[in-house]
N, C-alpha and C positions, 0 to 999 in steps of 0.2 A: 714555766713549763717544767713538766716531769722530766727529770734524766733517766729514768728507767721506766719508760712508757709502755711498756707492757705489766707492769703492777698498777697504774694508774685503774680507782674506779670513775668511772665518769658516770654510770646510771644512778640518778637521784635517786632512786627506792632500795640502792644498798647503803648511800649514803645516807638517811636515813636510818636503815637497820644498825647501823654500825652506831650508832649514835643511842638509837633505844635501850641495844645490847650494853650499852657501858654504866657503870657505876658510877663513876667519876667523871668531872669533867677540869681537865685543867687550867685554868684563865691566865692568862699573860698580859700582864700590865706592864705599863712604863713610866717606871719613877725616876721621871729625868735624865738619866745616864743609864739606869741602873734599871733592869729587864726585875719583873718580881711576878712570881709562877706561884698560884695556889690552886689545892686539889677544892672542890666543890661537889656538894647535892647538886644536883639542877634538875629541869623541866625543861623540857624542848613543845614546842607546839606551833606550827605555822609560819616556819621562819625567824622565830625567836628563842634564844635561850631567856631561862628564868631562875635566879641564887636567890638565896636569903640570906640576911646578913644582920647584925646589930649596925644600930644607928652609928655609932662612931669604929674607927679600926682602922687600919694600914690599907686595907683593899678601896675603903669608902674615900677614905683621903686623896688616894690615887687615883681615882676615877672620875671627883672633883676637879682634880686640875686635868686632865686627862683621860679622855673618855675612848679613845682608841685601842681597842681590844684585838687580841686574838687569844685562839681556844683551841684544843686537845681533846682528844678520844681514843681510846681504842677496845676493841672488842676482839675475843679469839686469840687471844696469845697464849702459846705453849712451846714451848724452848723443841728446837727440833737437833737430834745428839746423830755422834755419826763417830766412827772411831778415826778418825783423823779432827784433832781439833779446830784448823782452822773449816771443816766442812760444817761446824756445828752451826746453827742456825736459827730462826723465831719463825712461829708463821705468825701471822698478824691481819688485823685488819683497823687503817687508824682515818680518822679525819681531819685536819687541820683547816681553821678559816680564821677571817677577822671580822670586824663588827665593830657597833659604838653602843657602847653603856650607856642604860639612862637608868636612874632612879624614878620609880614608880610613887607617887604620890596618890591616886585616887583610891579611894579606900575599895571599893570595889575590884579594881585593879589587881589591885594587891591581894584580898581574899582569891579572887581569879586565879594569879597566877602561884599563889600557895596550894592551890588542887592541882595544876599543873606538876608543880613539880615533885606533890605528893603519887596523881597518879605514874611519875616513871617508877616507883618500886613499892608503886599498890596497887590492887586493884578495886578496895574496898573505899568507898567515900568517907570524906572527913569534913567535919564544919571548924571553924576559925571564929573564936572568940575577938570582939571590940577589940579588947583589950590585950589580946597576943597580936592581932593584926596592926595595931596600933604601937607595937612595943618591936614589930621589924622589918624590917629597911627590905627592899625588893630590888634586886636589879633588874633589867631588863637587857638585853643584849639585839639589836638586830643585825641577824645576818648577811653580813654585804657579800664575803663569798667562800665557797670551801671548795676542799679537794680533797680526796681520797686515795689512802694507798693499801694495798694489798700485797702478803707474802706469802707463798706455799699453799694460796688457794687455786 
């Protein structure tokens, strides 16, 4: 539950937007003890996020033993100033949720979700060679649940 329930978004089509809007997406893994936050491309389509990633790496290793995710967004930040500093402030608008990783094997799949994650910052189509598609590792994330916060909107 929200402590500050009056910033909470609850309608899914901002949740969404706040998600399209964003550049980045940040993944949260768990290496044991030890919490591990990497910025990402992604693709969002349908209830799932979608990375690309090389076949071997820190993120991939962790995701093997450990396929419980949560994720980061946000869209709309700009520092809000005020002549008393502690009035100074963000507005924002973020998501937060968790998921479970899987690695994408079907070759299909994967071409699939590389236009995915190409169309969040194109709008022009792209084809995927065998041989690139072949050469990178796909996550896939399904989203089990999020929530939204909102500030100075």
């Amino acid at each position: 539950m929200m402590r500050r329930r009056e910033k909470e978004i609850k309608d899914e089509t901002t949740l969404r937007a706040v998600i399209r809007q964003s550049l980045v997406c940040r993944l949260g893994l768990c290496d044991g003890y030890r919490p591990y936050v990497v910025p990402l491309s992604f693709g969002y389509e349908d209830g799932y996020l979608y990375f690309h990633a090389a076949h071997e790496g820190k993120k991939i290793e962790i995701i093997r033993r450990n396929n419980s995710v949560c994720f980061e967004f946000d869209a709309n930040a700009e520092i809000v100033e005020s002549e008393e500093a502690c009035d100074w402030g963000m507005r924002y608008k973020s998501v937060i949720g968790f998921g479970k990783a899987v690695i994408v094997d079907d070759v299909e799949e994967k071409r699939r979700a590389l236009e995915i994650i190409m169309k969040q910052y194109s709008e022009n189509s792209f084809s995927f060679s065998d041989q690139s598609v072949a050469s990178t590792t796909v996550i896939q994330i399904e989203i089990e649940s999020m929530s939204g916060k909102q500030s100075g909107y």
